[in-house]
N, C-alpha and C positions, 0 to 999 in steps of 0.2 A: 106199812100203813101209818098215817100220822095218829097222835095221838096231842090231843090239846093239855100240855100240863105246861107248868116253870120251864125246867130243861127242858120240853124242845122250843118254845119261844123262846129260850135267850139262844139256842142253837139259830133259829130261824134270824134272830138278831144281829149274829156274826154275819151270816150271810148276805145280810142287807147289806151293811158297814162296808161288805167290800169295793163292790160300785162305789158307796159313799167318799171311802178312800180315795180308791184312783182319780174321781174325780176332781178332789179338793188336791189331792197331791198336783194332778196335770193340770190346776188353773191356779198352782203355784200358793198353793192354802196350806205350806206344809206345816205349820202350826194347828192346825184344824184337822190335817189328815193326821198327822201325831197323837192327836185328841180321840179321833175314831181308833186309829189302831189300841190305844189303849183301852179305851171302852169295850171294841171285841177280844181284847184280852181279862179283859175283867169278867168278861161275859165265863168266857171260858174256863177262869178258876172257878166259878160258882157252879155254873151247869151240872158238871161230872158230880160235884159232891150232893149237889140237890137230889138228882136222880138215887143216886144210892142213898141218900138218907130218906127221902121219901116213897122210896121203892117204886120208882117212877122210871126204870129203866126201861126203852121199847128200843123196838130193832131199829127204828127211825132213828133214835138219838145214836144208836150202836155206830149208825152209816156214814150221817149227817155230822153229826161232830167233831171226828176227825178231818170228815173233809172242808169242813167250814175253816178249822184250822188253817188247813194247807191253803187255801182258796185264800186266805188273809196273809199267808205267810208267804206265799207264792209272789202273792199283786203286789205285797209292799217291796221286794228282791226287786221285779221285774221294772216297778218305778224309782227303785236305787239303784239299777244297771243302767235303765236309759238317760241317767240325769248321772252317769259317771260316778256313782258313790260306791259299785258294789260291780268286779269284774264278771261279764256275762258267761264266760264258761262255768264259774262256782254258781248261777245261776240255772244254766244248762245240766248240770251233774245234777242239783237237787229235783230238776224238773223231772228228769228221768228217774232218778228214785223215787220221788212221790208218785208218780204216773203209775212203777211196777206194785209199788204198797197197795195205794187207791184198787187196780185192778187185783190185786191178789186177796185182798181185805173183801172186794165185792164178793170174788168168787166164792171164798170158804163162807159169807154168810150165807152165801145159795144153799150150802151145804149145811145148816144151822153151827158152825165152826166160828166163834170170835174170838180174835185174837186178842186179849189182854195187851196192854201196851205194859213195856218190862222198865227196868231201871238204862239200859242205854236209849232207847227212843223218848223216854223223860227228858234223862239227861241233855241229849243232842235239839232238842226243844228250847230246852233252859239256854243252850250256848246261843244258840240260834236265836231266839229273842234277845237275849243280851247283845250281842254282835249286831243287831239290827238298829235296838235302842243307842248301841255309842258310835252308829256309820250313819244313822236318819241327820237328813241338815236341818237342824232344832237347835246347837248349840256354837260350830263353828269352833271347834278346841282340835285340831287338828290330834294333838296326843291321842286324844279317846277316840278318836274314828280311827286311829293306827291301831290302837288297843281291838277297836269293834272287827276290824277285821282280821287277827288274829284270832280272834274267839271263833269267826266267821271260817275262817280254815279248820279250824278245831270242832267248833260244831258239825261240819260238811262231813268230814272223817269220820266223826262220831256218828253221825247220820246213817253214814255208807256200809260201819258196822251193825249197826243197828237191821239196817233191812237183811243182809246176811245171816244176823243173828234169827230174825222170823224166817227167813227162809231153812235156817236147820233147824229150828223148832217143830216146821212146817214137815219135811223129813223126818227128822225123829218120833216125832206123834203118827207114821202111817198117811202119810200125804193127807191131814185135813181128816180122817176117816174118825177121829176122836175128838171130842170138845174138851175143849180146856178151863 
């Protein structure tokens, strides 16, 4: 159920931004699509903290905000793959780890189970935005888009751990049968 507060408008925010993205990135606005991604990343540091400090957390924001994430994080890869900046297999491997998180994250809320996000799924975020930030065409220094996708393999792996890591979490708590 939605609830109208800050966090999930700026949740519902990211969401928009992502159309807004692809759009302006595929009519060649990649200055203005750089602009939105950042905006719904700005969105995104504030959200999480508003909610817990305002005790404003609903299962809406539980669902919606990671996935607003992925859905931003997803579009902008998939507009750096087809415009040659970001090779589509490391695009395909992420799609498929988001895809099993997304559904595994849905399932255990059916179960009242949320999964905390830990210090590698942080982490692999952090790379992962950084390797997006120095491969996005904004600056044209070919070093930092070498550097961007370096981080970009780095993030993927740290990614790939990551979901394994929820998955033996998911195991060792009794499949889901205890809240975390």
């Amino acid at each position: 159920m939605f609830v109208l507060n800050i966090p999930n408008v700026l949740t519902l925010v990211r969401v928009i931004l992502v159309p807004v993205f692809i759009a302006l990135y595929c009519c060649g606005q990649t200055g203005l699509a750089f602009a939105a991604y950042v905006a719904a990343s700005l969105t995104d540091a504030v959200d999480g903290r508003l909610a817990r400090r305002l005790n404003q957390v609903t299962d809406f924001g539980k669902l919606m905000d990671p996935l607003a994430d992925k859905l931003m994080q997803m579009s902008m890869m998939f507009c750096l793959a087809g415009t040659g900046y970001l090779p589509w297999w490391v695009l395909f491997v992420l799609l498929a780890k988001e895809a099993v998180m997304v559904a595994g994250g849905a399932l255990l809320l059916k179960r009242d189970v949320v999964v905390m996000s830990n210090w590698s799924g942080k982490a692999a975020t952090v790379l992962l935005v950084l390797a997006i930030v120095a491969i996005f065409p904004w600056h044209g220094v070919e070093a930092v888009r070498q550097a961007g996708r370096v981080l970009l393999y780095i993030g993927a792996a740290v990614s790939l751990y990551s979901m394994v890591n929820y998955g033996l979490i998911y195991v060792k708590n009794g499949n889901g049968r205890k809240a975390h």
